[in-house]
C-alpha positions in Angstrom: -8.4 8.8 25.8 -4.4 8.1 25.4 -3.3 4.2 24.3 -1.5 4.4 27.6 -4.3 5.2 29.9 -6.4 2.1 27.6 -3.5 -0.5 28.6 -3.1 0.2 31.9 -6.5 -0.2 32.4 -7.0 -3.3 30.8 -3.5 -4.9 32.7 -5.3 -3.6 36.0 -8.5 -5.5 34.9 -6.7 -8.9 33.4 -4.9 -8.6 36.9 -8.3 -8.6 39.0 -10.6 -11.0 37.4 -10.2 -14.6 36.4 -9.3 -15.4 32.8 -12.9 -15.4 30.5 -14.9 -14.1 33.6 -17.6 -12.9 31.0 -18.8 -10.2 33.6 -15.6 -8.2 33.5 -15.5 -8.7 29.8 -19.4 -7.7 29.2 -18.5 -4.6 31.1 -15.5 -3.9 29.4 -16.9 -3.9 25.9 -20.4 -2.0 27.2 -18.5 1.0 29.3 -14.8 1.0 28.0 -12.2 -0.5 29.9 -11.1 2.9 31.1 -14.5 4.0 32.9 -14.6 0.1 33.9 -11.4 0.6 35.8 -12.5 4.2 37.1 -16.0 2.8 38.2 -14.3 -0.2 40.6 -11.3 1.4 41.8 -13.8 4.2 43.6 -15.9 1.0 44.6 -18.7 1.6 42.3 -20.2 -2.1 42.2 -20.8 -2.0 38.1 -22.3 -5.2 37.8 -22.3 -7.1 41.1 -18.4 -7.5 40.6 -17.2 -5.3 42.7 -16.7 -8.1 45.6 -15.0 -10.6 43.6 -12.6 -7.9 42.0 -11.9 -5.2 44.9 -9.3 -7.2 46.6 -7.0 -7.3 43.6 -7.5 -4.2 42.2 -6.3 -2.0 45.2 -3.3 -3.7 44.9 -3.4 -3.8 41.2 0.1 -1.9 39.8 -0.2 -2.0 35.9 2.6 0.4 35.6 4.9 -1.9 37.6 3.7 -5.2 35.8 4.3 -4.0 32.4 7.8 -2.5 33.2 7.9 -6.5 34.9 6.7 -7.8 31.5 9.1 -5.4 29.4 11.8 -6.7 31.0 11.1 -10.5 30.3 10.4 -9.7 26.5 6.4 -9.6 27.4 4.1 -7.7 25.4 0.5 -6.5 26.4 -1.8 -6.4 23.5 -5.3 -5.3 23.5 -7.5 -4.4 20.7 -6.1 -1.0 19.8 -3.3 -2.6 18.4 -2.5 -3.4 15.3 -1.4 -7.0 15.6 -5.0 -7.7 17.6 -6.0 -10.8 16.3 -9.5 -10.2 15.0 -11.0 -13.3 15.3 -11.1 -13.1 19.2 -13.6 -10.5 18.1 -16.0 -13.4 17.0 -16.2 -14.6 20.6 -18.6 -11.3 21.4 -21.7 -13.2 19.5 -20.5 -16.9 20.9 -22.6 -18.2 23.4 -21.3 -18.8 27.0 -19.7 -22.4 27.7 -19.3 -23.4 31.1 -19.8 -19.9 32.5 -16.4 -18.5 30.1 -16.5 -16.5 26.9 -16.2 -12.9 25.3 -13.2 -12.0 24.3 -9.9 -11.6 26.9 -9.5 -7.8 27.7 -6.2 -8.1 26.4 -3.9 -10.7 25.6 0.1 -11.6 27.2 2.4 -12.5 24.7 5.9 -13.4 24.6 7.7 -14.2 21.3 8.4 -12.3 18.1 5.3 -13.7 15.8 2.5 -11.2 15.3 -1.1 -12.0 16.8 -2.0 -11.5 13.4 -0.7 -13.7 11.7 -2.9 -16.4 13.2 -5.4 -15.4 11.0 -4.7 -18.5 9.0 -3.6 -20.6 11.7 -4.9 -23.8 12.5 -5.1 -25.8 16.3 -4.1 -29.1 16.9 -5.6 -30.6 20.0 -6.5 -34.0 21.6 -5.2 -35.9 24.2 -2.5 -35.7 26.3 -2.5 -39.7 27.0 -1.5 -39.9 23.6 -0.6 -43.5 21.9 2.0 -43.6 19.2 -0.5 -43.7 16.3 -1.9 -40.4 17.4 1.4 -38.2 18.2 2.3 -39.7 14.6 -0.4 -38.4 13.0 -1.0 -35.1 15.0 3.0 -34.3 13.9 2.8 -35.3 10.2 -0.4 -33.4 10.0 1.2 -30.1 11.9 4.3 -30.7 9.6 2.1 -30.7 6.5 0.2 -27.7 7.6 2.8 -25.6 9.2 5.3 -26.1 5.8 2.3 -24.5 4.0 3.3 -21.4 5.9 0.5 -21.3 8.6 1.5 -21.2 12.2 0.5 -24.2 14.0 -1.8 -23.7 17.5 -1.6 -25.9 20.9 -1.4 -25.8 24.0 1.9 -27.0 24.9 0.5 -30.0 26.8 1.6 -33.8 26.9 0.8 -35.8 23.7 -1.2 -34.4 20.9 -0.4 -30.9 22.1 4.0 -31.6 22.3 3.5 -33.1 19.0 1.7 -30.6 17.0 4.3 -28.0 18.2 7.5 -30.7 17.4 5.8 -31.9 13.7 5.5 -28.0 13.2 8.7 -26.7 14.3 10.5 -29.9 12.2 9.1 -28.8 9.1 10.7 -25.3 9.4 6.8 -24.1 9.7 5.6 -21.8 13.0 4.4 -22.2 16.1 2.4 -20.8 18.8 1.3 -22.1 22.5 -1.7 -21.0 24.3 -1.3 -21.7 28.0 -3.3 -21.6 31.2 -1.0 -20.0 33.4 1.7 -16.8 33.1 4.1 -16.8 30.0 6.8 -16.3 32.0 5.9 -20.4 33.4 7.3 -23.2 32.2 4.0 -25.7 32.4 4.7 -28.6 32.3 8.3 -28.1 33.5 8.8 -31.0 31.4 8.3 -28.6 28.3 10.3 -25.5 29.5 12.9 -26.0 25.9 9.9 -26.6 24.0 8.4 -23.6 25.4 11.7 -21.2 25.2 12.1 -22.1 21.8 8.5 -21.2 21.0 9.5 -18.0 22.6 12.2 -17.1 20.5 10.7 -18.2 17.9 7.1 -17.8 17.3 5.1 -17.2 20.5 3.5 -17.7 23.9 0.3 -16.4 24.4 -1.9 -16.5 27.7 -4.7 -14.2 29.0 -3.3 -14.8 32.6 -0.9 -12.3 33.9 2.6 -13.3 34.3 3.1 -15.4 37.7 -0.1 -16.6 37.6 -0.8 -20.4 38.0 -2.5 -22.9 35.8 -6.1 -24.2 37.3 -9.2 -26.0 36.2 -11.0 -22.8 34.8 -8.4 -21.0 33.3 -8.0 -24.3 31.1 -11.7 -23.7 30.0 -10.9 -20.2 29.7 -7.7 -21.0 27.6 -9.7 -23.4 25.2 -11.9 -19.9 24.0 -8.7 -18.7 22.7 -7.4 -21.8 20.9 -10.3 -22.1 19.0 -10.6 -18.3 18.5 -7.5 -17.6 17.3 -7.6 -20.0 14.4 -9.2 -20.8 11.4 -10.3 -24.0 12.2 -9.9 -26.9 14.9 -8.0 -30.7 14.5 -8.7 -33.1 17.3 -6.6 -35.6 17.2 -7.2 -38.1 19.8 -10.0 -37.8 22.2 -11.8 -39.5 25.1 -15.1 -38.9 25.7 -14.1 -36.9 28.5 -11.5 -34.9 27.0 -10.4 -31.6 26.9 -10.2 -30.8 23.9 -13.7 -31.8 23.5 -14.1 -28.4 24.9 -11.9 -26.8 22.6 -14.2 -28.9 19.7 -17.2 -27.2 21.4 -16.0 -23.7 21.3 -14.8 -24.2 17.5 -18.3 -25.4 17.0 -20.0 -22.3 18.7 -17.4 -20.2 16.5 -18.4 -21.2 13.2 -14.5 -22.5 12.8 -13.6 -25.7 10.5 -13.9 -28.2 13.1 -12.0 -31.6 11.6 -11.0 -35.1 13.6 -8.1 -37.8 12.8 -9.8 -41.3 13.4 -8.5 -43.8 15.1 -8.8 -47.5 15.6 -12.4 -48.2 16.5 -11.7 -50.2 19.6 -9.2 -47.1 21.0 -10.6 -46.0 24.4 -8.5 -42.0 23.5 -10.4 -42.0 19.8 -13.9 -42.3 21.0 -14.7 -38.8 21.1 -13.6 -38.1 17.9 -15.3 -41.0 16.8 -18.5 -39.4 18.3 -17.5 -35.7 16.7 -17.7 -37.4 13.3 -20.4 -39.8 13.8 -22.6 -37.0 15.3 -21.8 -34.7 12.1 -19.9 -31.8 14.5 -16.5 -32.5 12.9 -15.2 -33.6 9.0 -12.8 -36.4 8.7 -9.5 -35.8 7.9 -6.5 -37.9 7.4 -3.9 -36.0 6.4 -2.1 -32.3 6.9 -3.7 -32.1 2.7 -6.8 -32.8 3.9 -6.8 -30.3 6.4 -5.7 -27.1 4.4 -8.5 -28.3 2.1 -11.0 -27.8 4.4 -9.2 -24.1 5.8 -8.3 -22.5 2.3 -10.3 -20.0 0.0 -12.5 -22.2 -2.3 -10.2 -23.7 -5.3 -7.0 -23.4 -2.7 -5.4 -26.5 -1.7 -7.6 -28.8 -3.6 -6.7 -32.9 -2.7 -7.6 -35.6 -5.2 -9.1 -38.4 -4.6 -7.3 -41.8 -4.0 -7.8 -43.7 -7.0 -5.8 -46.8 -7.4 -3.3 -47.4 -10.7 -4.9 -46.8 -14.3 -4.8 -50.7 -16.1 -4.6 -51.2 -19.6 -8.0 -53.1 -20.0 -9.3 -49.9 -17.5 -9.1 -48.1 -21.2 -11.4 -50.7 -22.9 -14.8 -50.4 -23.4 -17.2 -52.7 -22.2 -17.4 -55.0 -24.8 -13.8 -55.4 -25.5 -13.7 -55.7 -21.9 -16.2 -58.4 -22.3 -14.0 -60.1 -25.1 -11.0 -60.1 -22.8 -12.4 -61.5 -19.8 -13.8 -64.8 -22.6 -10.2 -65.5 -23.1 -7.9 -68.3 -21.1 -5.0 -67.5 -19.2 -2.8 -70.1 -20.7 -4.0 -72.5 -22.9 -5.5 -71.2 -26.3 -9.1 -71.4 -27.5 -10.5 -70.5 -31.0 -12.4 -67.4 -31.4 -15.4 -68.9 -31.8 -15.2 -70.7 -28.6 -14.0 -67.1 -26.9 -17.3 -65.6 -28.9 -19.6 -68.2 -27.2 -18.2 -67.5 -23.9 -18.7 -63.4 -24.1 -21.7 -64.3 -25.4 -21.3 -62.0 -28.7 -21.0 -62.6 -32.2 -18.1 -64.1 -33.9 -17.6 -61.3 -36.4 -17.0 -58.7 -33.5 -15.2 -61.2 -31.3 -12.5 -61.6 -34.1 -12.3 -57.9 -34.8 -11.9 -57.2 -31.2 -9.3 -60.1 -30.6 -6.7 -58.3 -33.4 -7.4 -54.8 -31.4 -6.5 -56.6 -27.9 -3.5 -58.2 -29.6 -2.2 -54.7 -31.1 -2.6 -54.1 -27.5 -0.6 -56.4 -26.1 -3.0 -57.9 -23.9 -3.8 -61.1 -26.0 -1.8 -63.4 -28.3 -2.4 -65.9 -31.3 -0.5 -69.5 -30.2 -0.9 -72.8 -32.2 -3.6 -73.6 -30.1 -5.7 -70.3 -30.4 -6.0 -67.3 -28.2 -4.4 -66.9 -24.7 -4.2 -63.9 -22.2 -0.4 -61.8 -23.1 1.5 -61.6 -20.0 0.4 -57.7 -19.7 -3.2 -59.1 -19.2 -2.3 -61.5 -16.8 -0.3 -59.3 -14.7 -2.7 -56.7 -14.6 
């Protein structure tokens, strides 16, 4: 069976079934997408999908679409090739969600990046009513990630989505866009720059043919691939009824790194992040650090904790500690007055006053023992 005959038969398909129709796709990885194509076009109902696909396939011309595609700098790739992205394969052992799933018969692709180079990719998603605080955060996070050399994932949406592909593209880094509709459509129109550049750039990807229109379920369908295609998910800003909840979910049902930016507890677009993390789905993350912690190889990328400034008496030991804390801040006391106050003998009290004095943290005045300005200051 030629490659040729393979793609033409998977455009015909992509071109007569909606987007993560897990029926075509069943049948596709149970018969071939070859015999699939053979089996319909005579009007052999495989399935029970011979009604919802007939009308599309007789006037299916794959030939003519990808000469189309060709033309606009659109590529056809299915998993024969070698820049398949193999983690769409993962979607064969995901359960359904919302009646999508399985992977895309082939994927539509305009831009010069590889499909496998997203093999270390990560998506940034959330909301596309974004407030300030969260299109700040989702670009310094993308910038972080995408500087680290991998390609940053959206959907080329309001908010989040525009911000994780500007915070990417600013750092120098990659990105790609995963869209509902044709590549060869600018949506929204708002984004058509952002979109070309992405084009010329890294990449559009979409399992709708070219021409085709965004709607309600091929956004679900869409979502599949965001989370697929990466190696883990960051929600950034996220009603209840978001979404990219649904891009959470499939990331979830993948096995992916699924991580969330809070917000401000009383902000109506951060509650279902809130609820990701609360509910265990999702790991915190604050920063683009944070986030190739969570993606790398074990040892890769490792953050330290936030520890405040090291103080000189943070180097004493207890006692001396205890020593220190028995002496005034300005006017002097005898050691044995500083020994009753710590509480221990005057022996160690005047050994351990000469130590903090070599220090610097304690001086000898006419009246006795005082804090040094060190030990007041810190």
């Amino acid at each position: 069976m030629s490659a040729e005959r393979e793609r033409l038969a998977r455009v015909a398909l992509a071109a007569s079934t909606e987007p993560g129709d897990p029926r075509i796709s069943g049948l596709v990885e149970e018969l071939g997408a070859v015999p699939l194509h053979e089996h319909l076009s005579a009007e052999h109902d495989i399935g029970g999908v011979l009604s919802d696909v007939s009308a599309r396939l007789k006037v299916a011309d794959p030939e003519r679409d990808l000469e189309q595609a060709t033309r606009l700098g659109i590529r056809f790739v299915i998993p024969s090739d070698d820049e398949w992205p193999s983690g769409l394969d993962d979607l064969l052992m995901a359960p359904l969600l919302q009646e999508r799933g399985l992977p895309p018969v082939g994927l539509w692709v305009k831009g010069p990046l590889r499909l496998d180079r997203l093999a270390a990719s990560v998506a940034v998603v959330g909301s596309r009513s974004a407030t300030s605080y969260g299109a700040d955060a989702a670009a310094d996070l993308a910038a972080v990630v995408a500087r680290s050399g991998a390609p940053v994932v959206s959907g080329a949406a309001f908010g989040i989505d525009h911000a994780a592909h500007r915070g990417a593209l600013a750092s120098g880094g990659e990105s790609v866009a995963v869209l509902a509709c044709g590549v060869d459509r600018a949506y929204p129109a708002a984004h058509k720059n952002l979109l070309d550049h992405l084009a010329a750039e890294g990449a559009v990807v979409s399992e709708a043919p070219p021409g085709w229109s965004p709607t309600r379920v091929r956004f679900l369908a869409r979502n599949r691939l965001i989370a697929a295609l990466t190696r883990g998910t960051v929600v950034v800003e996220a009603a209840v009824r978001s979404g990219a909840l649904n891009t959470a979910n499939w990331a979830s049902r993948l096995n992916r790194s699924l991580m969330a930016v809070p917000g401000p507890v009383t902000s109506a677009p951060s509650q279902g992040v809130h609820q990701l993390i609360r509910s265990g789905a999702a790991t915190l993350v604050t920063s683009g650090a944070e986030v190739l912690e969570m993606i790398g190889s074990s040892g890769e990328h490792l953050v330290e904790e936030p520890r405040g400034a090291v103080r000189p008496r943070d180097r004493l030991s207890v006692r001396h500690q205890q020593v220190l804390d028995a002496v005034p801040v300005s006017a002097g006391a005898r050691a044995d007055s500083i020994a009753r106050t710590a509480g221990l003998g005057l022996l160690e009290v005047r050994s351990t006053l000469t130590r903090l004095a070599g220090h610097g943290l304690v001086e000898h005045t006419e009246d006795g023992w005082r804090l040094a300005a060190l030990a007041r200051t810190h």
